[in-house]
N, C-alpha and C positions, 0 to 999 in steps of 0.2 A: 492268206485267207484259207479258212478250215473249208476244202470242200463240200462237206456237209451240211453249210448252210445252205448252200443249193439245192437243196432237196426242202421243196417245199410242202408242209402239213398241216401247217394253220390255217386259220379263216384269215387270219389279217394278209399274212403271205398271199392266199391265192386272190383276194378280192384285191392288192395291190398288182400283180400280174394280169389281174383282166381289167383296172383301170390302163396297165401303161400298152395295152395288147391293140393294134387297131388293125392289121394282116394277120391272116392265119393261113397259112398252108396245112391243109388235108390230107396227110398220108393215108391212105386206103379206103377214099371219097369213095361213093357208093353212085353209080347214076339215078339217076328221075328212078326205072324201071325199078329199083330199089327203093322208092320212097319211102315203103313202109318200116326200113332198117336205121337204128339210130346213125348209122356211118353217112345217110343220106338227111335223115332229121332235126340233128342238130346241127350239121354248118347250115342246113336251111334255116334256122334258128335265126342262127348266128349272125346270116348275112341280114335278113329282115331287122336284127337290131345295131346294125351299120359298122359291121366286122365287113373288112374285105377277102372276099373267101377266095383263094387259090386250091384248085381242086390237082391235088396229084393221087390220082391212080393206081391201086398196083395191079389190079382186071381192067375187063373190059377195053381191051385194044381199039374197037372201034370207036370208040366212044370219042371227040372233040372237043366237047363245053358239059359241062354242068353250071347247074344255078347259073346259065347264061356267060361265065366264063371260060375262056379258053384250058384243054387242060396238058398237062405237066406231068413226064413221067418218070421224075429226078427233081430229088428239089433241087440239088445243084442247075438245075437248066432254067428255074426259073430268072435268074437274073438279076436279081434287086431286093434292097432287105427284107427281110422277111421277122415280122416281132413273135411269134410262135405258128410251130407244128402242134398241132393234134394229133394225135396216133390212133387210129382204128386198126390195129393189127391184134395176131393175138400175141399172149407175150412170149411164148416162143422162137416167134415169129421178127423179133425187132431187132436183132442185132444186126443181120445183114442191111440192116437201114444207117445202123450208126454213121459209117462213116459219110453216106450222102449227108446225113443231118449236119453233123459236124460243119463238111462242106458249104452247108447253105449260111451257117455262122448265123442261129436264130437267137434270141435274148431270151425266149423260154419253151418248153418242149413239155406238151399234157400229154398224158398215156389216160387215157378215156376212162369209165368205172369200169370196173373188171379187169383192167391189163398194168400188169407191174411185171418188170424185169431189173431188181436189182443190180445186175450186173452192167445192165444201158446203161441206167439212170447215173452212176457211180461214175462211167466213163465219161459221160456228159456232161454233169457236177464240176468233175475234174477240169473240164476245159473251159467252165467259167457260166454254162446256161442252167440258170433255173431250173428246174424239173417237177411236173406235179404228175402224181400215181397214182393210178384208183378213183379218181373223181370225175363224174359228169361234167364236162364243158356247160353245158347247157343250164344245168338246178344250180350248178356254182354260179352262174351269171343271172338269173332269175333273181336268186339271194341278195344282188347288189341295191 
């Protein structure tokens, strides 16, 4: 299989990844004191329409629970499968995530509006996950 199917850019593509998506692990969750930042606004979103949000981290040390869940500083630590990462990182900022991602072996991985890394995206492809770039979690699921 051409890994570039995996890179997801259509509307059909992404409205079928957020029918089969019901976990989302949160790479760069924002806590409450952030509420006003989409990294905190959309898994709030998300959880209110009955997405299971796992919140992982990459600030805020003190921090335990958001959106009432316990939180996660790897997604490898969470444990159990996970149907997509979200990415709130900037895109920069994403490769030293790859390999945790990998690690957690998700079915599909969104890089938020604004953040594309070609280079992730390509690596991730290749190992068989889905990838959507550049698009709101949030207006993409409103949409359905």
């Amino acid at each position: 299989m051409d890994w570039k199917s995996n890179l997801i850019d259509s509307n059909p593509g992404v409205l079928e990844i957020l029918r089969q998506t019901k976990t989302i692990a949160v790479l760069g969750i924002k806590p409450e004191s952030r509420s006003g930042q989409p990294a905190y606004y959309v898994p709030q979103y998300m959880a209110q329409r009955g997405y299971e949000i796992i919140p992982v981290p990459v600030y805020y040390p003190d921090v335990t629970e958001i959106l009432g869940k316990p939180v996660f500083r790897r997604l490898a630590d969470v444990g159990r499968p996970i149907d997509m990462v979200n990415v709130f990182r900037r895109s920069g900022d994403i490769m030293p995530h790859v390999d945790d991602i990998l690690g957690a072996e998700p079915k599909f991985v969104w890089f938020q509006l604004g953040i594309r890394n070609d280079e992730a995206a390509e690596t991730l492809a290749r190992a068989g996950i889905k990838v959507v770039q550049d698009r709101c979690l949030m207006v993409e699921q409103g949409r359905l």
